[in-house]
C-alpha positions as CSV (number, residue, x, y, z in Angstrom):
1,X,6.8,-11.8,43.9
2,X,6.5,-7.8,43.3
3,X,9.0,-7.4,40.2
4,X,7.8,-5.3,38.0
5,X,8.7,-5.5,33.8
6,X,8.7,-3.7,31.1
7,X,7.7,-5.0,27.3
8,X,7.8,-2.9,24.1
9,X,6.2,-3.7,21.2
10,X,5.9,-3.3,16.9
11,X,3.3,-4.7,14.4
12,X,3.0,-3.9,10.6
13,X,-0.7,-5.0,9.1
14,X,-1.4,-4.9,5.4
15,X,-5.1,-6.1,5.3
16,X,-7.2,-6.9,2.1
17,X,-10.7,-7.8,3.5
18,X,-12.1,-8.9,0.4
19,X,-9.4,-11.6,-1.0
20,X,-11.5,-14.2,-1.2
21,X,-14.5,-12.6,-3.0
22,X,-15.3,-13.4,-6.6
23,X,-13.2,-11.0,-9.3
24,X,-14.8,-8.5,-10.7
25,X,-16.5,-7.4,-7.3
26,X,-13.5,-6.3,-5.5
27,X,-13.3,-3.2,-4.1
28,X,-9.5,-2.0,-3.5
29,X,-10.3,1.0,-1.7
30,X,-10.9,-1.1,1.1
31,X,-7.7,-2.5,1.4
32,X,-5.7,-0.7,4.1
33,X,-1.9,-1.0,6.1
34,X,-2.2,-0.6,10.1
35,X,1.5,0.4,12.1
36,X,0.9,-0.4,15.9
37,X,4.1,0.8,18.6
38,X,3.3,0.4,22.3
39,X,4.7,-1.2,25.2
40,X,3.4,-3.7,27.7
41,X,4.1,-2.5,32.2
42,X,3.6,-5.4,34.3
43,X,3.4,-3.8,37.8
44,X,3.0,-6.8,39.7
45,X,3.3,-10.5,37.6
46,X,-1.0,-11.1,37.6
47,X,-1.7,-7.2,36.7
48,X,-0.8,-5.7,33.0
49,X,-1.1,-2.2,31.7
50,X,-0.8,-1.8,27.7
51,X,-0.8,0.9,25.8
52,X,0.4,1.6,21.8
53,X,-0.4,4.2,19.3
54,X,-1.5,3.3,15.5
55,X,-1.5,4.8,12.1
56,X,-4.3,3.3,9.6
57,X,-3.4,4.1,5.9
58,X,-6.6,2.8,4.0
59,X,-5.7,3.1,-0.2
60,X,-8.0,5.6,-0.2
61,X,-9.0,8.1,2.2
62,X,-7.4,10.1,4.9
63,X,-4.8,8.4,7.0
64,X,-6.1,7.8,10.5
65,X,-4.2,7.8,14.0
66,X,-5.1,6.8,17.4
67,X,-3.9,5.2,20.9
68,X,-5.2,2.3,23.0
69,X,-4.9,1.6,26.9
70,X,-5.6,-1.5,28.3
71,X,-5.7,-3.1,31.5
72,X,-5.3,-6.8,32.1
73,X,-5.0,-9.4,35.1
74,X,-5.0,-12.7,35.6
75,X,-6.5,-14.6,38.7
């Protein structure tokens, strides 16, 4: 139909990749928190553009930043 939207977007992630592993082999360091905000542009109802920007904060290590952009459409 041609109407175009608009979508924003927030996730928090806390993430432990090893909480199912036998104690006294976990390694915390690898635990991290991801913070996503982006929004969603639908141009045309079947076509999608995305876009956010993240912050990774592992426990230790340097925090790390970054943006995505994605295209989408369904047929």
């Amino acid at each position: 139909s041609g109407e175009q939207s608009l979508g924003v977007f927030a996730r928090y992630e806390d993430l432990n990749p090893q909480a199912e592993v036998e104690s006294g082999s976990v390694d915390e360091s690898l635990n991290f928190t991801e913070v996503f905000v982006g929004f969603n542009y639908w141009p045309h109802p079947d076509v999608a553009v995305k876009a956010d920007y993240y912050i990774r904060s592992p426990n230790e290590g340097d925090e790390s930043s970054g943006y995505n952009i994605g295209l989408g459409w369904r047929y």
